[in-house]
C-alpha positions as semicolon CSV with decimal commas, in nm:
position;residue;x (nm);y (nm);z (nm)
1;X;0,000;0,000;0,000
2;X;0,251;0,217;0,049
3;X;0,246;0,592;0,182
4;X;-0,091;0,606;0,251
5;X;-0,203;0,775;0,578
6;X;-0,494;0,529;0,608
7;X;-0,151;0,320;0,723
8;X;-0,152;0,473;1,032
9;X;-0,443;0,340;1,232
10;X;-0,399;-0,033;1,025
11;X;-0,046;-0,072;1,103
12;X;-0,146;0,050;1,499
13;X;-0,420;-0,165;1,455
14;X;-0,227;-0,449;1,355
15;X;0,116;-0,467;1,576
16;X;-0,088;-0,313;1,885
17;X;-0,414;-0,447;1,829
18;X;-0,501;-0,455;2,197
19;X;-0,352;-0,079;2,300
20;X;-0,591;0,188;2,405
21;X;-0,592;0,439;2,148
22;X;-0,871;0,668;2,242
23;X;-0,997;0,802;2,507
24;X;-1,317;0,987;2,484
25;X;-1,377;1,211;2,798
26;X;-1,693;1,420;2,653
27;X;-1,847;1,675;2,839
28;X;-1,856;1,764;3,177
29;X;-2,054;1,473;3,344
30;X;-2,032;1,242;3,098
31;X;-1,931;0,872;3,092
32;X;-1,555;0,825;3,003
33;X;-1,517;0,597;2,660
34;X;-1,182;0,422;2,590
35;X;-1,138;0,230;2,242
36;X;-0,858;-0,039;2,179
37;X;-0,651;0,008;1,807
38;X;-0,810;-0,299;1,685
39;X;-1,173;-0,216;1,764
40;X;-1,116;0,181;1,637
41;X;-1,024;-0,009;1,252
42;X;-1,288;-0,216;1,274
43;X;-1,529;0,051;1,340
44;X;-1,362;0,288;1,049
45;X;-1,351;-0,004;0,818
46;X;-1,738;0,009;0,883
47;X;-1,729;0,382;0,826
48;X;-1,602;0,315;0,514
49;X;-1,850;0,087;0,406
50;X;-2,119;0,293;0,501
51;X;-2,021;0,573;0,300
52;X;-1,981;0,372;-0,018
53;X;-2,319;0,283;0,025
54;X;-2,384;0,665;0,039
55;X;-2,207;0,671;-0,274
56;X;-1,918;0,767;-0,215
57;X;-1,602;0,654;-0,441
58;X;-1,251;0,664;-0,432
59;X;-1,144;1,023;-0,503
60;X;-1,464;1,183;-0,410
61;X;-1,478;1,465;-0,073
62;X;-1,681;1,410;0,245
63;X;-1,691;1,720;0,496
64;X;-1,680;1,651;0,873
65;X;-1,836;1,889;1,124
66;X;-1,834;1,772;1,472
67;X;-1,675;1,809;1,781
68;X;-1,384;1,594;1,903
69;X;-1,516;1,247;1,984
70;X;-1,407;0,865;1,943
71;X;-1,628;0,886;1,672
72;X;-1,431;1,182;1,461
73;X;-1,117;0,971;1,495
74;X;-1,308;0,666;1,307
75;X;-1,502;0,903;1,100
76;X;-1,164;1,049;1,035
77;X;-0,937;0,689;0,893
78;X;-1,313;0,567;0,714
79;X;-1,327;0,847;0,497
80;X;-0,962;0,769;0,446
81;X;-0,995;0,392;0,370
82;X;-1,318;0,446;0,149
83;X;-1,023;0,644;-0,073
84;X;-1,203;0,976;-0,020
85;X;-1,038;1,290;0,073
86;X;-1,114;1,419;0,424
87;X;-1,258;1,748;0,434
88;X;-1,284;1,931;0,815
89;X;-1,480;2,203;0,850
90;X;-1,476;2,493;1,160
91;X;-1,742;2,393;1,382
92;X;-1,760;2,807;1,448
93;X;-1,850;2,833;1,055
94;X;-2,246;3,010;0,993
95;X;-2,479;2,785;0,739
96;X;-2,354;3,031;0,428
97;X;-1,991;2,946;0,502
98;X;-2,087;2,591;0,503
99;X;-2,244;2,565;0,135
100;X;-1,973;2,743;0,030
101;X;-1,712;2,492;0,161
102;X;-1,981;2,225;0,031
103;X;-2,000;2,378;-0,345
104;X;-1,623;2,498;-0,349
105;X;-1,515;2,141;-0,238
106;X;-1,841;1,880;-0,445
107;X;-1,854;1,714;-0,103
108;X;-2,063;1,408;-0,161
109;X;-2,156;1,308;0,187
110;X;-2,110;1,568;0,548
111;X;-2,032;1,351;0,850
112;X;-2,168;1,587;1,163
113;X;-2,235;1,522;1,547
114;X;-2,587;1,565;1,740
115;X;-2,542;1,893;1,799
116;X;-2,479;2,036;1,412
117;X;-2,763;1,803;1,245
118;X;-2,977;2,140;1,187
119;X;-2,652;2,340;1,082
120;X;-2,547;2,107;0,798
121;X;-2,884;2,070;0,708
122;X;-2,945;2,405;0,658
123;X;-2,583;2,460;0,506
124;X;-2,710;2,136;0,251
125;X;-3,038;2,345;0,198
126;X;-2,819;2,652;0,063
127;X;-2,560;2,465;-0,145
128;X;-2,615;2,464;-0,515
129;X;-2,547;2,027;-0,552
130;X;-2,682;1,698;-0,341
131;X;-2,511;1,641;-0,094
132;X;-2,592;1,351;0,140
133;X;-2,609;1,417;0,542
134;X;-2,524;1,145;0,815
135;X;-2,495;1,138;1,169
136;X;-2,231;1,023;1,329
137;X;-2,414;0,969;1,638
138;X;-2,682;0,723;1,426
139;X;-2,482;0,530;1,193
140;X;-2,558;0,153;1,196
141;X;-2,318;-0,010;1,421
142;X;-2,424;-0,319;1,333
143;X;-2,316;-0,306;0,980
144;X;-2,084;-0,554;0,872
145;X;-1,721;-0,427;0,720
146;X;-1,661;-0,486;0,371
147;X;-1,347;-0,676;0,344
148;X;-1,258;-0,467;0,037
149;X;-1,151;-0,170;0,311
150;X;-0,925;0,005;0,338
151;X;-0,886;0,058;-0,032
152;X;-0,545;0,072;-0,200
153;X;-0,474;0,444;-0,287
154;X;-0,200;0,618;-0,463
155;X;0,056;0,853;-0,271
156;X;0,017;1,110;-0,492
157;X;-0,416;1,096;-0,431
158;X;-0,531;1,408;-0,225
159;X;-0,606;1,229;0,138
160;X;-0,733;1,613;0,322
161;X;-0,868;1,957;0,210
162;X;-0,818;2,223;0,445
163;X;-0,981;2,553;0,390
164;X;-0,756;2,871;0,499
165;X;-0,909;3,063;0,798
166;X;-0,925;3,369;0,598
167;X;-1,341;3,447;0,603
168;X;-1,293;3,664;0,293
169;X;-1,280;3,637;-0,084
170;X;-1,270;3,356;-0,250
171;X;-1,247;2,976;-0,120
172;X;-0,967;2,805;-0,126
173;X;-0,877;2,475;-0,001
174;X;-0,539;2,295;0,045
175;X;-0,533;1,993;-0,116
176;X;-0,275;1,761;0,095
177;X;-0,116;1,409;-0,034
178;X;-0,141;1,066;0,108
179;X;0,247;1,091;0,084
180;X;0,294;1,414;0,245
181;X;0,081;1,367;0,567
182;X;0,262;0,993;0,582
183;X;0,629;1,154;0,548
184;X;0,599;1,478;0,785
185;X;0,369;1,277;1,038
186;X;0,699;0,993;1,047
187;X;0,972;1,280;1,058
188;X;0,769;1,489;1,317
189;X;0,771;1,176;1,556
190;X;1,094;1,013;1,490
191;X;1,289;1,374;1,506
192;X;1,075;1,635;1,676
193;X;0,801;1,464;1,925
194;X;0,998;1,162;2,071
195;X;0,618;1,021;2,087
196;X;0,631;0,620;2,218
197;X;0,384;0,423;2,250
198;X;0,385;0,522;2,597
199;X;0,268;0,860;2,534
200;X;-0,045;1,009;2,656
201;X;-0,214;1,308;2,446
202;X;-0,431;1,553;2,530
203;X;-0,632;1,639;2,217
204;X;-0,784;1,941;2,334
205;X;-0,740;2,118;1,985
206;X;-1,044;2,103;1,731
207;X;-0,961;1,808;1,456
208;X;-1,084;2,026;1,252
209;X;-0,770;2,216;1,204
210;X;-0,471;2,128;1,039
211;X;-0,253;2,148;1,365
212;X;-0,496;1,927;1,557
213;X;-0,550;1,620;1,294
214;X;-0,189;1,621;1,275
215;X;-0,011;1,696;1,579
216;X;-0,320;1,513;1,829
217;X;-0,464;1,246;1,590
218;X;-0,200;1,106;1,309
219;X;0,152;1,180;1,515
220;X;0,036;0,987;1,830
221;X;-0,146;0,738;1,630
222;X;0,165;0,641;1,403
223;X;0,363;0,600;1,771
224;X;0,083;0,373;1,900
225;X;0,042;0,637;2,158
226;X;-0,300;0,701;2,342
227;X;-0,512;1,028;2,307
228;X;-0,701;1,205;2,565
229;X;-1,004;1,374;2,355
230;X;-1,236;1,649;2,504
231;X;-1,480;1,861;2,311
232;X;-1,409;2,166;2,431
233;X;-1,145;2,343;2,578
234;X;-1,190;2,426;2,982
235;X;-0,819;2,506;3,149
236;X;-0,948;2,391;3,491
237;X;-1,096;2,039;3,385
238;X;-0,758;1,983;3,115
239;X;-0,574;2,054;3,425
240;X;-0,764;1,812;3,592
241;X;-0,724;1,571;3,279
242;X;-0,356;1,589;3,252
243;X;-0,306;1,435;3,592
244;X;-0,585;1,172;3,598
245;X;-0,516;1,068;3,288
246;X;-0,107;1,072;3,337
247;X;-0,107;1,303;3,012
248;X;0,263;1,305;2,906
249;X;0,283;1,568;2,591
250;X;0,022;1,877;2,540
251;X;-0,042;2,088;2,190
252;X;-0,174;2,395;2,262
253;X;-0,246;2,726;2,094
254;X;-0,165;3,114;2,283
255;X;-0,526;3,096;2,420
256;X;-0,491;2,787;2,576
257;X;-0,202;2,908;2,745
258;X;-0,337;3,244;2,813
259;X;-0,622;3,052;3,019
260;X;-0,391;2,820;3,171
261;X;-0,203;3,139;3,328
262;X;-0,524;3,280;3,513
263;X;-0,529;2,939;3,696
264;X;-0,447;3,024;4,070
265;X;-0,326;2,636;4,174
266;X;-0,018;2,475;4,002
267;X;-0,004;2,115;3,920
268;X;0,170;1,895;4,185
269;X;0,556;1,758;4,110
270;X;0,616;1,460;4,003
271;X;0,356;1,512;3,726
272;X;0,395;1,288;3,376
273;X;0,371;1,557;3,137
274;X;0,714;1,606;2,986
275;X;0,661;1,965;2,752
276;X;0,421;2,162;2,563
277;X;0,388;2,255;2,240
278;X;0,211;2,613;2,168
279;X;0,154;2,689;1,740
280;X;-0,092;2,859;1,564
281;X;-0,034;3,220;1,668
282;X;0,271;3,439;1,795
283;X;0,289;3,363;2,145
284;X;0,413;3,655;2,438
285;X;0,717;3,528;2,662
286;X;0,499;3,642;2,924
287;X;0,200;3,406;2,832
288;X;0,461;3,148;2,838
289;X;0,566;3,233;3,174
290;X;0,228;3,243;3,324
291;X;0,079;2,941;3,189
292;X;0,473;2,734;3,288
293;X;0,371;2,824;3,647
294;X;0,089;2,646;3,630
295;X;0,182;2,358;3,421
296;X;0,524;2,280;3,579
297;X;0,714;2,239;3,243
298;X;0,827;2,394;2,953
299;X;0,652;2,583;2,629
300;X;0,782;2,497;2,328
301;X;0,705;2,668;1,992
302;X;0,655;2,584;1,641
303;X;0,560;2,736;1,302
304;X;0,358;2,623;1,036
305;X;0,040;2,759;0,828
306;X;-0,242;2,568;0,631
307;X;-0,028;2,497;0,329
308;X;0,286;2,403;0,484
309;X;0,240;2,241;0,836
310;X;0,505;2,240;1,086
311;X;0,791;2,382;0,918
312;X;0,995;2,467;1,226
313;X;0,994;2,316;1,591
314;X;1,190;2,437;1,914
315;X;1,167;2,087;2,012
316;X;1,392;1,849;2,299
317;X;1,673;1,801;2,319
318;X;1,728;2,198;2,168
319;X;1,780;2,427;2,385
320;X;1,457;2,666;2,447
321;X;1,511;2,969;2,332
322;X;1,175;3,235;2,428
323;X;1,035;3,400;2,113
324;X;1,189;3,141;1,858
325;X;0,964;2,884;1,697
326;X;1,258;2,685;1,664
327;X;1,493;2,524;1,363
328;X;1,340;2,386;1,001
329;X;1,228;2,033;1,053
330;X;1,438;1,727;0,885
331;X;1,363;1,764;0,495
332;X;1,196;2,102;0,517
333;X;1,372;2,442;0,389
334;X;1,272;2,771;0,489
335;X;1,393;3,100;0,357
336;X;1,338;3,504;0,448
337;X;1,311;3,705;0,168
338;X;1,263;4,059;0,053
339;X;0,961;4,156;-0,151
340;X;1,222;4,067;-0,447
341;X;1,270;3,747;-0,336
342;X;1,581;3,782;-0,221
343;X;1,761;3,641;0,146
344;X;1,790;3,917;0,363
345;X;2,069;3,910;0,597
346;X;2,061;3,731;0,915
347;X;1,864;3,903;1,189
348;X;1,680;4,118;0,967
349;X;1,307;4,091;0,854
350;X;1,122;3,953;0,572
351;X;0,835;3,713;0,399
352;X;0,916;3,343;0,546
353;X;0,883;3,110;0,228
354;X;0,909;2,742;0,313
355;X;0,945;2,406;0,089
356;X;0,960;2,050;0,135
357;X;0,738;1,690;0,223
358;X;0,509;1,938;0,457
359;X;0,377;2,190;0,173
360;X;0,026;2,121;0,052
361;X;0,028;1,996;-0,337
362;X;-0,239;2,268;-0,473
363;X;-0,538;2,459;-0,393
364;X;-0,834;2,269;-0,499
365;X;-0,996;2,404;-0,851
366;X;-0,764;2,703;-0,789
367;X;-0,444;2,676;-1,078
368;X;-0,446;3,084;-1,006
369;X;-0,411;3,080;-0,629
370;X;-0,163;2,759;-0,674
371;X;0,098;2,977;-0,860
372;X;0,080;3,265;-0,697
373;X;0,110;3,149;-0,349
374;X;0,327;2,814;-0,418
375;X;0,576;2,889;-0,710
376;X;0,830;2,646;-0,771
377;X;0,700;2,447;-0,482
378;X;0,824;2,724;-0,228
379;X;0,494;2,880;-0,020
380;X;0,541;3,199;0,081
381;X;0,335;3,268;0,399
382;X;0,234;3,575;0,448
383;X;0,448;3,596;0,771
384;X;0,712;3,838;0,883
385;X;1,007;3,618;1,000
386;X;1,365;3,689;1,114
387;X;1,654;3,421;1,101
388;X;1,926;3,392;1,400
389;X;2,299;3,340;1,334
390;X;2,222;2,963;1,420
391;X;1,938;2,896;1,173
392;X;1,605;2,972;1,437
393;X;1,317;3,138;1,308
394;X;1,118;3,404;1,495
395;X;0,782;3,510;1,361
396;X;0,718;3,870;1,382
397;X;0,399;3,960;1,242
398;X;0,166;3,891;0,951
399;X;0,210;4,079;0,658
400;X;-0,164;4,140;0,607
401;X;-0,129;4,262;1,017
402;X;0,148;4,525;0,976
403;X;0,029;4,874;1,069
404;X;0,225;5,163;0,905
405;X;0,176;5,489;1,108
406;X;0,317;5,788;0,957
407;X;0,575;5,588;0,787
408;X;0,658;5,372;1,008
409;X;0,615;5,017;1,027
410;X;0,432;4,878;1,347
411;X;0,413;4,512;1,418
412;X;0,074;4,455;1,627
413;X;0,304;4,100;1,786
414;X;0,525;4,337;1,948
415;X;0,289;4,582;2,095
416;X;0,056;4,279;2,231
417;X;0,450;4,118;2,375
418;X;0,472;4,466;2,574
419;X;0,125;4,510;2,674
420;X;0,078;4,140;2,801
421;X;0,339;4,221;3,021
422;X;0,131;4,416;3,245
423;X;0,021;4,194;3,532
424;X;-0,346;4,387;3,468
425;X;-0,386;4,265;3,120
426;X;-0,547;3,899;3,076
427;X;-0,526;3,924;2,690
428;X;-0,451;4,193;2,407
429;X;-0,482;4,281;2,045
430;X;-0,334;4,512;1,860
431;X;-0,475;4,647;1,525
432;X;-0,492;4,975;1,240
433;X;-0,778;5,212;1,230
434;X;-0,723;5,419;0,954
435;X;-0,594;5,784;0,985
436;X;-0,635;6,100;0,814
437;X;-0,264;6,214;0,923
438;X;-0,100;5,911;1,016
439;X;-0,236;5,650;0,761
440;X;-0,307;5,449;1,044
441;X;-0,318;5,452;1,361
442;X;-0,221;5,202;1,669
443;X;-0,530;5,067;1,907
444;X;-0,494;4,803;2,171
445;X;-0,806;4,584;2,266
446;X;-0,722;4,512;2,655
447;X;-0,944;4,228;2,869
448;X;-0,832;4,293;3,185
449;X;-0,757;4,048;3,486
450;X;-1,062;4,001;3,711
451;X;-1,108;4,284;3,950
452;X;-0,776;4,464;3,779
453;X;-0,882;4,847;3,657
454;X;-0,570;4,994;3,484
455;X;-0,649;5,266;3,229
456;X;-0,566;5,359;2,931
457;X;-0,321;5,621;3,030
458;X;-0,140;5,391;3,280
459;X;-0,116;5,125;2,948
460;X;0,000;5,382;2,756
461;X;0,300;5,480;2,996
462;X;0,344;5,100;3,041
463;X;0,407;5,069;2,680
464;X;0,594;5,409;2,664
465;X;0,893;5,235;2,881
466;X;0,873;4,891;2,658
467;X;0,846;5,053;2,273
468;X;0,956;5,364;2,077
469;X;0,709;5,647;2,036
470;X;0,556;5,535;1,702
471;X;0,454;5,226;1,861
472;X;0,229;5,352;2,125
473;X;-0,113;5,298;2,091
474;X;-0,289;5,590;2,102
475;X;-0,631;5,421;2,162
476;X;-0,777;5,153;2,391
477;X;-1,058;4,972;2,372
478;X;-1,203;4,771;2,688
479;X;-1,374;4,439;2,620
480;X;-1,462;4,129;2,875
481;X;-1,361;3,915;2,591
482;X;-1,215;3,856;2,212
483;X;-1,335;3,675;1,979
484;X;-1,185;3,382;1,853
485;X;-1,213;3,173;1,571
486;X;-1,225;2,813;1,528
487;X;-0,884;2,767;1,554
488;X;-0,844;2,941;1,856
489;X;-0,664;3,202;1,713
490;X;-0,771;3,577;1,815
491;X;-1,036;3,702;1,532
492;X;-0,865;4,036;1,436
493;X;-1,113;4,082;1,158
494;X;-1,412;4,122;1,385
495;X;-1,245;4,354;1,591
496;X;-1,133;4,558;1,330
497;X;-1,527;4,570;1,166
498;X;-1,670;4,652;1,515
499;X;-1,398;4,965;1,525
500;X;-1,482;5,098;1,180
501;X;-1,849;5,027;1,277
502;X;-1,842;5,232;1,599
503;X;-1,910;4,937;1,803
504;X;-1,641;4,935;2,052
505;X;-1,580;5,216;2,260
506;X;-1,271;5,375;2,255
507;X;-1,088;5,537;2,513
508;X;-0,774;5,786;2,453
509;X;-0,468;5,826;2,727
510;X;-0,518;6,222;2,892
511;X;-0,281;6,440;2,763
C-alpha cells in the first residue's frame, strides 16, 4: 500500500491491536469511553462501508463537522480507507460558510455530530449540488465491514482539504497528499516529538484544524500512543485531565495558554507531562511564563500555516530559546526574503517562504491561487520572519497585520508582547484604524484580569517604557472578551469591523 495515511491506524491496529488508542472524555458529566486500536479499525472499516453505500467513491470529498469524539477519529481513517479525501470544517463556521465549503469542495456526503444536524442541514439546503447528510451519532453499528476496506490508494491521491481561515474572498482549499501527511507525520515523531507508544495526548485542539489532525490524531497514532479527547477546551478540567489521565505531551495554541495562566493552583511535582507545544499564533514570553507556572514544564514553539504544516519546531533536546519557533524540521527548507525574493541578511526581517514533504500539493480548482502562493514548490506565507545566526526562526507579524503609522512600520506581535506584560492585562490585540494624518493609527483591545482596573493612560506609559514612540497605541478599547475563531486564534477581523463600525468604545490616554 505504500504511503498512505490510512496506514496509520492499520499498522497501529495491527502490531498493537489490543492498546488503548482513544480516550473519549466528553463533556462535563459524561461517561468516560476508551477504544482499543483494533476495535477503532474495525469501526472505520465500517465507516467506510457505510459511506460507499452513500455513494461515495474513491477520489470523491466528504466534509466533517463535529466536535472531538471517538467517533471523529473513526469518522476520520473511514473516509480515508473508502479512498475519499477528508474534508474538516470549523465547527464556528455560519450555514452560508458551510455551502460554500460544500459547493467549493463537491462534497458528496457531510459527516456531523448531534449537535450540528440542523446546521449542515441548513448549510445542505443553501448549497447549489446533493449532498448527502449522516450522523455520526446514528450510523448503523451493526453493519458488517466490507473486506474490500481500506482501499489501495496512490501517494500522490489528495487524502485532506483544508480551507484557509481567511473568512474573505474567494475559497480556497489545500489539497494535501497521502504521501505528504505519511512523510511529515513519520519525521515529526521520529525527530521532533519523541512520541512512544507510551505517550499520553491531550487532544484538546479542534480536529478540525490542520494542527490538531496532525499533531493530536495522526503523530500519536503512528507511535501507538494514546489520546485524551475532550470537546471543548476548559483550562481547569484539562488541568484536571492531565493528571488523571497521566497526560505526558500537550499541543496547545496562545489561548490555551493564556487561560492556563489565570489558573491560581499549580499542578503537583512529580507530574507525567514532559513539555508543551504552543503553534498557531505568535505567542508573548509572558504568556509562556504564566501558563509554565501552572503547568510545571516547559513551552515549546513551532511554526507552520495551512499549506505548509510544521515547518519549524523548538523541540527536545534543543535548547529553548523564548520568542523562537525553533529550527526547520528534517527535509523542510525555509527562507526570508525581501519583496524581491531575495535572502535578507541574518537578523533582519522579511516574507518566510518554506518548501519540502510538509507543503500542501495545490489549492483545490484554484491553478491561479496555486501559482501565486506556491511557485516552484516554495509557499510563501504571508508571515514576517527573522533568522538567527544559528538557523532559528522568529515570527514577527503577519504581513496582512502590519500597521504603518506615519511611515513607520508597526508590528501589532510586538505591541501585544509589551502590553501582556502588564500583570493587569489577561489578553490583548493590537490592530490599524485608519488615519487621516498618520495612515493608520495604533489601538490596543485590553481584557483585563478580574477585579484589575488599569487605564488607558497607565497602558500607555506602560508601553511608553517597553516601545519607541511610534509604537504607542494611542487608543484603547475595553472588552470582557475577544473573539476567537475556530482555531483558537484571536479574530482580528471582527475587531477591526466593530472599530470601523463604531461598536467598541474607545478610550484615549489624557494628555
Amino acid at each position: 500500500m505504500g504511503l498512505q495515511v490510512g496506514q496509520v491506524l492499520r499498522q497501529a491496529a495491527r502490531f498493537a491491536p489490543e492498546a488503548v488508542a482513544v480516550v473519549d472524555l466528553g463533556h462535563p458529566g459524561a461517561s468516560r469511553r476508551e477504544i482499543r486500536y483494533a476495535d477503532l479499525h474495525r469501526i472505520a472499516c465500517q465507516m467506510a462501508t457505510l459511506l460507499a453505500r452513500a455513494g461515495v467513491a474513491p477520489g470523491d470529498r466528504v466534509a466533517l463537522v463535529a466536535e472531538n469524539s471517538l467517533e471523529v477519529a473513526a469518522a476520520w481513517f473511514g473516509v480515508v480507507y473508502a479512498g475519499a479525501a477528508v474534508v474538516p470544517l470549523h465547527l464556528l463556521s455560519a450555514a452560508p460558510e458551510l455551502a460554500q465549503r460544500f459547493e467549493h469542495a463537491g462534497v458528496k456526503v457531510v459527516l456531523h455530530d448531534a449537535a450540528r444536524t440542523q446546521l449542515v442541514q441548513d448549510a445542505i439546503a443553501r448549497a447549489q449540488l446533493k449532498t448527502q447528510a449522516l450522523a455520526l451519532h446514528a450510523l448503523d453499528s451493526s453493519a458488517e465491514p466490507d473486506a474490500r476496506y481500506p482501499l489501495d490508494t496512490s501517494p500522490s491521491d489528495t487524502a485532506l482539504v483544508l480551507y484557509t481561515s481567511g473568512t474573505t474572498g474567494k475559497a480556497k482549499g489545500a489539497a494535501v497528499s497521502h504521501a505528504s501527511l505519511m512523510l511529515h507525520t513519520v519525521l515529526l515523531v521520529q525527530h521532533a516529538l519523541g512520541l512512544t507508544d507510551a505517550s499520553r495526548v491531550l487532544c484538546a485542539l479542534p480536529l478540525s484544524h490542520s494542527y490538531g489532525c496532525r499533531l493530536a490524531l495522526l503523530a500519536p497514532f503512528y507511535a501507538r500512543a494514546r489520546i485524551v479527547v475532550m470537546p471543548r477546551f476548559d483550562a481547569q478540567r484539562a488541568l484536571d485531565i492531565l493528571d488523571s489521565e497521566q497526560v505526558t505531551w500537550l499541543p496547545v495554541v496562545p489561548t490555551m495558554l493564556t487561560a492556563f495562566g489565570q489558573l491560581t493552583a499549580a499542578r503537583a511535582a512529580g507530574s507525567h507531562l514532559r513539555w508543551a507545544l504552543c503553534a498557531g499564533a505568535p505567542l508573548s514570553d509572558e504568556t509562556a511564563r504564566r501558563a509554565e507556572a501552572v503547568l510545571g514544564v516547559e513551552v515549546r514553539q513551532g511554526y507552520g500555516m495551512t499549506e505548509a504544516t510544521f515547518s519549524t519546531m523548538n523541540a527536545p533536546p534543543d535548547a529553548r530559546v523564548l520568542g523562537s519557533v525553533g529550527k526547520p524540521l528534517w527535509g523542510i527548507e525555509l527562507r526570508v526574503v525581501d519583496e524581491q525574493g531575495r535572502d535578507v541578511p541574518g537578523g533582519q526581517s522579511g516574507q518566510v517562504i518554506v518548501r519540502g514533504h510538509n507543503v500542501m500539493t495545490h489549492y483545490l480548482f484554484d491553478a491561479e491561487a496555486t501559482a501565486e502562493t506556491a511557485p516552484d514548490g516554495w509557499v510563501f506565507s504571508g508571515d514576517v520572519g527573522q533568522l538567527d545566526s544559528e538557523g532559528r526562526l522568529r515570527i514577527v507579524d503577519r504581513i496582512k497585520d502590519l500597521i504603518i503609522r506615519g511611515g513607520y512600520n508597526v508590528y501589532p506581535s510586538e505591541v501585544e508582547n509589551a502590553l501582556g506584560a502588564h500583570p493587569d492585562v489577561h489578553d490583548v490585540a493590537v490592530l490599524g484604524r485608519p488615519d487621516a494624518f498618520y495612515g493608520e493609527e495604533v489601538v490596543a483591545v485590553v481584557v483585563l484580569r478580574e477585579g484589575a482596573r488599569a487605564s488607558a493612560a497607565e497602558l500607555s506609559a506602560f508601553a511608553a517604557e517597553r516601545l519607541s514612540r511610534t509604537k504607542v497605541p494611542r487608543e484603547y478599547v475595553f472588552v470582557a472578551q475577544l473573539p476567537l475563531g475556530a482555531s483558537g486564534k484571536i479574530h482580528k477581523r471582527t475587531l477591526r469591523e466593530q472599530l470601523l463600525t463604531g461598536q467598541l468604545a474607545v478610550e484615549r490616554p489624557s494628555a
